[in-house]
DRENZAVEX-692605 format. One record per residue: chain; x, y, z of N, C-alpha, C in turn. Coordinates in steps of 0.001 Angstrom, whole numbers. Layout:
BEGIN
(A, (X, Y, Z), (X, Y, Z), (X, Y, Z))
...
END
This chain:
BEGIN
(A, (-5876, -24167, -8328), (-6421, -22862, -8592), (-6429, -22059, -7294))
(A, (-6398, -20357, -7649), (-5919, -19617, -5856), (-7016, -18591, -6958))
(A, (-8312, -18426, -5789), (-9274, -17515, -5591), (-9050, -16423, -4803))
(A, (-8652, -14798, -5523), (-8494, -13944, -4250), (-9637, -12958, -4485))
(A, (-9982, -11913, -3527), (-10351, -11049, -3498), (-9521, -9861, -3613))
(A, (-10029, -8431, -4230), (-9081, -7753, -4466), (-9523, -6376, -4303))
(A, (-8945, -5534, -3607), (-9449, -3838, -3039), (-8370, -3665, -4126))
(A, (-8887, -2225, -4425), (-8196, -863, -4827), (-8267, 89, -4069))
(A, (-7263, 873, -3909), (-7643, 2126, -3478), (-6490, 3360, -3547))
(A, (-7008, 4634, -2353), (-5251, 5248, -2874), (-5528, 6318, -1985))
(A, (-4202, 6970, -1624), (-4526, 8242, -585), (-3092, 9215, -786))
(A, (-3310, 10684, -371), (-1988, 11302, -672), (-1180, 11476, 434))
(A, (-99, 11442, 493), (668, 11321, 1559), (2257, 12583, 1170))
(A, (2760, 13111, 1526), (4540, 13059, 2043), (5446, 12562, 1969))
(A, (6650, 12082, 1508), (7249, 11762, 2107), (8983, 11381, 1186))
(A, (9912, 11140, 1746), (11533, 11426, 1145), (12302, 10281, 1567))
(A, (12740, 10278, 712), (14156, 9289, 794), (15235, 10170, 1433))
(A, (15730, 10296, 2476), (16419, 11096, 2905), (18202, 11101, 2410))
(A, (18508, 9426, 2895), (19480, 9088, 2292), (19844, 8031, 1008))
(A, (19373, 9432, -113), (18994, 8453, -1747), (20553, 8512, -1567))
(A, (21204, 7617, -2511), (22634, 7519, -2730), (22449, 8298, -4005))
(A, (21758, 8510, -4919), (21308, 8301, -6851), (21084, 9998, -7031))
(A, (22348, 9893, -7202), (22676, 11722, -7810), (21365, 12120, -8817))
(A, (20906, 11692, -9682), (20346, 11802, -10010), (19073, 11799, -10508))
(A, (18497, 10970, -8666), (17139, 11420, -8415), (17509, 12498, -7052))
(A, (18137, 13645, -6964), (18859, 13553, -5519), (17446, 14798, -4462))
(A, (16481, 14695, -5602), (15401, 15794, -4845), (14513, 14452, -3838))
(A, (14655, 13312, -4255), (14094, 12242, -3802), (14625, 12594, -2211))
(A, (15463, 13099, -1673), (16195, 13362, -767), (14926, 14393, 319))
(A, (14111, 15526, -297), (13469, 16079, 179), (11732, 15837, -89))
(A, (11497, 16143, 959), (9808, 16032, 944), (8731, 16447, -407))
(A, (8508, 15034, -406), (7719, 15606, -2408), (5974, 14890, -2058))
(A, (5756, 15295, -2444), (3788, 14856, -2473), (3327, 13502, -3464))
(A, (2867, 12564, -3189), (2214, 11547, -4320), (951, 11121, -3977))
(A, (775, 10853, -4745), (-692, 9493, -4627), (-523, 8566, -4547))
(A, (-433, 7885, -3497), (-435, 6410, -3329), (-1079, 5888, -3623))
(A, (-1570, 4474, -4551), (-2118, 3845, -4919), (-1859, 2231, -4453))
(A, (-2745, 1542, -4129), (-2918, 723, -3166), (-3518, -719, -3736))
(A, (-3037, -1979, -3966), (-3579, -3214, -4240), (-3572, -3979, -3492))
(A, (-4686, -4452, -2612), (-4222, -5694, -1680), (-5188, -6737, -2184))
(A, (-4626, -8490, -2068), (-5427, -9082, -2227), (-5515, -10459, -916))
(A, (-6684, -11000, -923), (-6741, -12027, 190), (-7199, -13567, -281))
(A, (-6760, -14604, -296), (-7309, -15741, -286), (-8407, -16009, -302))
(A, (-9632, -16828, -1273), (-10804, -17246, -949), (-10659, -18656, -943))
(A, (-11553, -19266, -599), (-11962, -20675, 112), (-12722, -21246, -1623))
(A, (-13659, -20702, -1377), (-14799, -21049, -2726), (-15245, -20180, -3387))
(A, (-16135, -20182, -4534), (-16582, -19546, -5320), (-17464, -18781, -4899))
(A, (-17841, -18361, -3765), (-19092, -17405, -2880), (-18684, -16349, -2054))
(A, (-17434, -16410, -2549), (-16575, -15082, -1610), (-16786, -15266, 115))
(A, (-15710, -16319, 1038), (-16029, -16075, 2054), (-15378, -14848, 2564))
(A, (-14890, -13955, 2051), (-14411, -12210, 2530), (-15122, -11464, 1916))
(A, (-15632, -10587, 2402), (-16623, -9868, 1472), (-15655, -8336, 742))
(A, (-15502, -8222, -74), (-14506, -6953, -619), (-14670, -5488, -251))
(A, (-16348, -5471, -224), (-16433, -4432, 139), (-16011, -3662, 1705))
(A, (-16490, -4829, 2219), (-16008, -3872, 3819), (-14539, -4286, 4056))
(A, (-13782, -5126, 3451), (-12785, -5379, 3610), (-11856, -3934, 3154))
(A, (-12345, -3284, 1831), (-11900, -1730, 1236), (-12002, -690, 2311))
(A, (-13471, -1462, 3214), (-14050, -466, 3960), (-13082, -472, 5094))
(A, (-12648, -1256, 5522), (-11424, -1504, 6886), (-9676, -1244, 6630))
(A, (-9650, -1215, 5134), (-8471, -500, 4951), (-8522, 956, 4824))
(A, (-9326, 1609, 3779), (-9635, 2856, 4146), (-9631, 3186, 5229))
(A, (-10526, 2557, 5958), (-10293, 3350, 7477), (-8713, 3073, 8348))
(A, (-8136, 2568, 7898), (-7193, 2263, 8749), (-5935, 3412, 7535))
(A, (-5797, 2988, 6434), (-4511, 4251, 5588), (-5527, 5771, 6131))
(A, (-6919, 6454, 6297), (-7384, 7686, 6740), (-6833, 7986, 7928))
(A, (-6606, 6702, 8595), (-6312, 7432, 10524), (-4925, 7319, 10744))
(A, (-4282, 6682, 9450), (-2455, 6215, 9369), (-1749, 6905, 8734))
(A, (-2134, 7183, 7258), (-1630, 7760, 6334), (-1469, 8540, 5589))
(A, (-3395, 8780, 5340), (-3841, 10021, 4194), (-3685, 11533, 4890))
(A, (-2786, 12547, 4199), (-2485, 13261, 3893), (-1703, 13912, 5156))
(A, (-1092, 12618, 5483), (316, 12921, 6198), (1540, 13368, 5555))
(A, (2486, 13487, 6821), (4145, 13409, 6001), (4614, 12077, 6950))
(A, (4861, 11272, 5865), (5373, 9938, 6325), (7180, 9922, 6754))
(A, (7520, 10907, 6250), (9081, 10737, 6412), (9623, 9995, 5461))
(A, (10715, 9210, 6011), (11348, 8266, 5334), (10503, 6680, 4667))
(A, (9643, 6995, 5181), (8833, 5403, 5303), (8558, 5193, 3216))
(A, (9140, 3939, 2854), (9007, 3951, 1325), (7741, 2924, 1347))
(A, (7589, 2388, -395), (6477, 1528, -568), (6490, 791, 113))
(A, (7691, -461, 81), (7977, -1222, 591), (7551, -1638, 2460))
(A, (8061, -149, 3260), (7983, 58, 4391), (5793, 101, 4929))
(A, (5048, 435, 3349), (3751, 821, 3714), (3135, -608, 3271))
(A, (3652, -1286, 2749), (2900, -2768, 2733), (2942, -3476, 3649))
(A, (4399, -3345, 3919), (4502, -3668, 5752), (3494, -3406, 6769))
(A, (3377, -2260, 7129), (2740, -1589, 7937), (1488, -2054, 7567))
(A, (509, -2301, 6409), (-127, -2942, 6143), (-850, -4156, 6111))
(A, (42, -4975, 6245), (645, -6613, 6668), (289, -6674, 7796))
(A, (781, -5597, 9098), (775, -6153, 10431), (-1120, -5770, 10677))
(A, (-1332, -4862, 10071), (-2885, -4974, 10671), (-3810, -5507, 9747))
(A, (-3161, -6391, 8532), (-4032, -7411, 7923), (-3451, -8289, 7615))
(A, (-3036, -9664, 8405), (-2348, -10303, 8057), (-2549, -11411, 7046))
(A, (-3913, -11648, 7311), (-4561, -12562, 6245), (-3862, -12223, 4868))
(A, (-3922, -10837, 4571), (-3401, -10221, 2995), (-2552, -11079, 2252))
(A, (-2390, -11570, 1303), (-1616, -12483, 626), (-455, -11452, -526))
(A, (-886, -10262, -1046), (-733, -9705, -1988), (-861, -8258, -1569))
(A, (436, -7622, -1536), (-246, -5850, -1581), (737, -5056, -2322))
(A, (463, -4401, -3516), (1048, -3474, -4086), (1014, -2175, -4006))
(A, (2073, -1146, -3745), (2041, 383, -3642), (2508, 582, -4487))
(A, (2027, 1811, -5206), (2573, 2319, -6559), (2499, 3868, -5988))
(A, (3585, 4645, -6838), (4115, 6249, -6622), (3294, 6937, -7826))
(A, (2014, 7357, -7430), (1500, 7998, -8789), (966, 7122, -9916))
(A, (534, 6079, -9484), (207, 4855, -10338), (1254, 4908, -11408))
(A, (2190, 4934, -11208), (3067, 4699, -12101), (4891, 3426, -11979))
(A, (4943, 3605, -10704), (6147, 2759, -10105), (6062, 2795, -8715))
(A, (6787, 1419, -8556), (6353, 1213, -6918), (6338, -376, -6883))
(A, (6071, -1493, -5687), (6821, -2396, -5094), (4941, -2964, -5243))
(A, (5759, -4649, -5374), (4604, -5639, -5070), (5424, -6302, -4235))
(A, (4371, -6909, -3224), (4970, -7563, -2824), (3729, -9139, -2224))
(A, (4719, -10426, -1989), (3146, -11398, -2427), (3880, -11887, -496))
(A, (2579, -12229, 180), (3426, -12547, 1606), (3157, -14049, 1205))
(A, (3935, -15012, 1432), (3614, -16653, 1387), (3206, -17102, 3087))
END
């Protein structure tokens, strides 16, 4: 059995695929606005939560507010923001970005 803890959250950001190949997303090419929506999860030990969720929400928030929210990211995709994610929580086992809560990348770190 794998016990995780699990934040939600979400912030608006900027940002383009500059070089989409896909004629027919080809505005993906220029700067469009979303809501990022945000799943990370972390490993627990036992049934008593040794991570506590809340300030754990509380230390990502603060870190996508001073990184991300309501920037222009550029080129940087989902993929590229779980990353970025990863390096200043590495513990994270699990983090999903979604484009508008609707599509977007999971990804699980082993």
């Amino acid at each position: 059995m794998t016990r995780c803890i699990v934040i939600k959250t979400q912030f608006e950001a900027i940002h383009k695929w500059e070089d989409c190949p896909i004629e027919q997303v080809y505005y993906l090419r220029y700067p469009h606005r979303h809501v990022f929506h945000i799943i990370m999860k972390w490993k627990v030990n036992h049934d008593n939560r040794d991570k506590e969720f809340i300030f754990m929400k509380q230390q990502v928030n603060l870190y996508i507010h001073e990184t991300f929210n309501e920037k222009n990211l550029g080129n940087m995709s989902c993929e590229q923001i779980s990353d970025a994610l990863k390096k200043v929580f590495p513990a994270v086992c699990f983090i999903s970005v979604f484009e508008d809560n609707e599509n977007g990348v999971e990804v699980i770190y082993d």
